[in-house]
VOFI-41234 format. One record per residue: x, y, z of N, C-alpha, C in turn; residue number from 1; residue in three letters. Coordinates in Angstrom, 1 decimal, decimal comma. Layout:
REM residues N
       nu       nv       nw      cau      cav      caw       cu       cv       cw   resi   resn
        X        Y        Z        X        Y        Z        X        Y        Z    NUM    ala
...
END
This chain:
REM residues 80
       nu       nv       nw      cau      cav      caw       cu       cv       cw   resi   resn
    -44,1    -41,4    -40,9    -43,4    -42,6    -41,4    -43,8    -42,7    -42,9      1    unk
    -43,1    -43,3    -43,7    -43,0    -43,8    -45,2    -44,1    -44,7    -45,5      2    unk
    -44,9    -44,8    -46,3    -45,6    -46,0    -46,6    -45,1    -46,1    -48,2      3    unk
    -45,3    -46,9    -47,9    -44,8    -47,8    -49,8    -46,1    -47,3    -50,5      4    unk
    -45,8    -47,7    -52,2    -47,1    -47,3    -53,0    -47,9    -49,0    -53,6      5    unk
    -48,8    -48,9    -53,7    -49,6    -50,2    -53,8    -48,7    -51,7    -54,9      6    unk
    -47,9    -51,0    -55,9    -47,2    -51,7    -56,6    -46,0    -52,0    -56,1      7    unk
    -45,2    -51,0    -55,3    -43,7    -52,0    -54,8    -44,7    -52,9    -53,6      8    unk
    -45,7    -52,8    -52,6    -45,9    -53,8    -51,7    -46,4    -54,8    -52,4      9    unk
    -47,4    -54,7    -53,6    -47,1    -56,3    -54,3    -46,0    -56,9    -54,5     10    unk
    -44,8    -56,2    -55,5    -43,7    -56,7    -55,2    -42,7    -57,5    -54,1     11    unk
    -43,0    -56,5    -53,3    -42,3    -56,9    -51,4    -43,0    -58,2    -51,6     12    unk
    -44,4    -58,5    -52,1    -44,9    -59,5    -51,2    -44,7    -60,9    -51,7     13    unk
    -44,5    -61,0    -53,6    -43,6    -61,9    -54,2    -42,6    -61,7    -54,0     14    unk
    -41,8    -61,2    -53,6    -40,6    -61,5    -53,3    -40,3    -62,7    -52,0     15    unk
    -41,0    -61,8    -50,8    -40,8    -62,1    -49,3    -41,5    -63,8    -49,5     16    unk
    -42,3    -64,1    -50,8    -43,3    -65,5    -50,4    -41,8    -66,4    -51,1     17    unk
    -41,0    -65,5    -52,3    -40,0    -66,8    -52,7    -38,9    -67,3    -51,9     18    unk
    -38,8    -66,6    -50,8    -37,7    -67,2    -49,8    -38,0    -67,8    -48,9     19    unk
    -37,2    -68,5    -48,2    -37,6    -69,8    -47,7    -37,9    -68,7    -46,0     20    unk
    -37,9    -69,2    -45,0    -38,3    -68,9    -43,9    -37,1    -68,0    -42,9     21    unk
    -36,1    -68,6    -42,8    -35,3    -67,1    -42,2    -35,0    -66,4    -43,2     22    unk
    -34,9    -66,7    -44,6    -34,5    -65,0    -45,1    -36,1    -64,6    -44,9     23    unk
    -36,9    -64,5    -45,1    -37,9    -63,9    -44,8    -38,0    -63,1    -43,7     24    unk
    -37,8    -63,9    -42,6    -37,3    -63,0    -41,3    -36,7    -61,9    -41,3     25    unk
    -35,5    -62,5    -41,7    -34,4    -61,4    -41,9    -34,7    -60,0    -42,8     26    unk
    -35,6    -60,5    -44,4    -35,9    -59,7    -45,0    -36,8    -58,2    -44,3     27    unk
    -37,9    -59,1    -43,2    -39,4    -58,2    -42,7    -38,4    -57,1    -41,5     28    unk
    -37,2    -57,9    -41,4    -36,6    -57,4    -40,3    -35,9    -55,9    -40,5     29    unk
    -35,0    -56,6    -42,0    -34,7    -55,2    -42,4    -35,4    -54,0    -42,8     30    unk
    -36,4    -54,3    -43,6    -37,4    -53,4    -44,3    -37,9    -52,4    -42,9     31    unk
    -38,7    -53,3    -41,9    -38,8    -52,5    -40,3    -37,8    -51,8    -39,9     32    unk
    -36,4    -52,1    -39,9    -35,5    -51,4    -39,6    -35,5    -49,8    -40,6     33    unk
    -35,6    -50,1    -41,6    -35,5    -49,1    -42,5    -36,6    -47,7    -42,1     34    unk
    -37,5    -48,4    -41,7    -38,8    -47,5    -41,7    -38,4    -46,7    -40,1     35    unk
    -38,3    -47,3    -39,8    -37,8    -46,6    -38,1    -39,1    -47,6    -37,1     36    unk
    -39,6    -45,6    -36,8    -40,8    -46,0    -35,4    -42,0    -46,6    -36,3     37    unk
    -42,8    -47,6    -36,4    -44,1    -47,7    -36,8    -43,5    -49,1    -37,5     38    unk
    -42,0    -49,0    -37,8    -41,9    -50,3    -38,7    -42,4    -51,6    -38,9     39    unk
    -41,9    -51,9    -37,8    -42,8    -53,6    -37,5    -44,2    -53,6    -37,9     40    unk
    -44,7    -52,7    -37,2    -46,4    -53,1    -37,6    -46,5    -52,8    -38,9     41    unk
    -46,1    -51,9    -39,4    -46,5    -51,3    -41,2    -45,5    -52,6    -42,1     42    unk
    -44,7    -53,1    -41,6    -43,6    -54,4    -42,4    -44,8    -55,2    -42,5     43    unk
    -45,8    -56,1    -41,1    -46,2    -56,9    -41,1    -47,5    -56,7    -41,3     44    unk
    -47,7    -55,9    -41,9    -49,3    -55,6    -42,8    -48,7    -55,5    -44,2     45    unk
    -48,1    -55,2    -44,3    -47,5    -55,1    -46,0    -47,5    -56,7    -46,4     46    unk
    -46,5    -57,3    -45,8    -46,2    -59,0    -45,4    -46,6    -59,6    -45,0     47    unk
    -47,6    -59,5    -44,4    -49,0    -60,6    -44,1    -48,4    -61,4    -42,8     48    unk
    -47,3    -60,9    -42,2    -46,7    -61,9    -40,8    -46,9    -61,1    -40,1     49    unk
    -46,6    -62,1    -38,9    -46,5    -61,7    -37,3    -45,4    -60,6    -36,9     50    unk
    -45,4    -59,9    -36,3    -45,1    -59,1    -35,7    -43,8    -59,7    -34,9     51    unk
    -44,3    -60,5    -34,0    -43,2    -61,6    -33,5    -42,2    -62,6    -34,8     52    unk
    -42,1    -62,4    -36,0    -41,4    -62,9    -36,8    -40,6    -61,8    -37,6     53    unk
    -40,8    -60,6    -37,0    -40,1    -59,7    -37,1    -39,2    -59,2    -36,0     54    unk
    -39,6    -59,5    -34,9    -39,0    -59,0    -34,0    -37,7    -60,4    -33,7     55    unk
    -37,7    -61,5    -34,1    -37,0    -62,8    -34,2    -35,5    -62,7    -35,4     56    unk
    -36,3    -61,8    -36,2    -35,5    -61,7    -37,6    -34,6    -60,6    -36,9     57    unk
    -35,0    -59,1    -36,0    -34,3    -58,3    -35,2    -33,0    -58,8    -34,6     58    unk
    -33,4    -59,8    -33,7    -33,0    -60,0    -33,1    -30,9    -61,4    -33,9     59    unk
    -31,8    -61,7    -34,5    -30,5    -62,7    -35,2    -29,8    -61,5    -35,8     60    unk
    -30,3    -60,4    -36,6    -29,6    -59,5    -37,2    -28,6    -59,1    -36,4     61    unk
    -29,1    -58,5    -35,3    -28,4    -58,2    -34,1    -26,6    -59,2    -33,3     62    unk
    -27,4    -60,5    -33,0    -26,9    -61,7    -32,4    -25,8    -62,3    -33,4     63    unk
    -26,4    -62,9    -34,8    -25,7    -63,5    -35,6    -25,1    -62,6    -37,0     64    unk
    -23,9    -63,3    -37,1    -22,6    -63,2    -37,9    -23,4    -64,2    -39,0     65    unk
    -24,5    -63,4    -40,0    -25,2    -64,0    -41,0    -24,2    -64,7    -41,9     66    unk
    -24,7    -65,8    -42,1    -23,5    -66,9    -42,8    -24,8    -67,1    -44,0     67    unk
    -23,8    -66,6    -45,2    -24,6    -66,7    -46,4    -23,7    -68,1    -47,3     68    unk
    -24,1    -69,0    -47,5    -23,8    -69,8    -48,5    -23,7    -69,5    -49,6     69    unk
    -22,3    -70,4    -50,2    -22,1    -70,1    -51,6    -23,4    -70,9    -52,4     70    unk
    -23,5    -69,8    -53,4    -24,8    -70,2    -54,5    -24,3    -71,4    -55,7     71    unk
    -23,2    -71,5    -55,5    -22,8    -72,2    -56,9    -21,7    -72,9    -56,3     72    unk
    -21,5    -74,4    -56,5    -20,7    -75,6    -56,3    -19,3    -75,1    -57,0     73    unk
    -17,9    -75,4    -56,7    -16,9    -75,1    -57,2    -17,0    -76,2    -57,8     74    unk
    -16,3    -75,9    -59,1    -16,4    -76,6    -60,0    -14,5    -77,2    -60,6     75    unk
    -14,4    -78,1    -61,3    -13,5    -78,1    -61,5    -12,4    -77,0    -62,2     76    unk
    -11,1    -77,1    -61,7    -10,2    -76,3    -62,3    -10,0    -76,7    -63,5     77    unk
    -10,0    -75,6    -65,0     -9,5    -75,7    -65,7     -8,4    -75,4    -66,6     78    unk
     -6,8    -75,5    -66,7     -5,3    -74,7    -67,1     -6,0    -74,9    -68,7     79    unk
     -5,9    -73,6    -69,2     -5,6    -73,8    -70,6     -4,5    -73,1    -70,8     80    unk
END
């Protein structure tokens, strides 16, 4: 299996703290997917979570039709 080098898992790890709680999931979920066999446990030593918050994040990937919210308010039309 792949292990990361000491500078992207600090990265991963400011990253994974700025999102709020399911993307996080979702994030530890993909990154384990990525890795294959060993994933989950090597995601959740990188990321400092449960094992079980990975396998939850699995499982929505799976289940749910991920509904991403628009980032920015429509704003008024303007004709020039």
């Amino acid at each position: 299996m792949v292990t990361y080098p000491s500078k992207v898992k600090k990265r991963m790890r400011a990253f994974y703290q700025a999102l709020n709680e399911r993307e996080r999931r979702l994030y530890a979920a993909v990154e384990a997917l990525k890795l294959g066999h060993g994933g989950i446990g090597y995601v959740s030593q990188v990321l400092n979570c449960d094992q079980k918050t990975i396998h939850k994040g699995m499982t929505e990937l799976d289940s749910e039709e991920i509904i991403v919210a628009p980032q920015r308010k429509k704003g008024p039309v303007v004709n020039l």
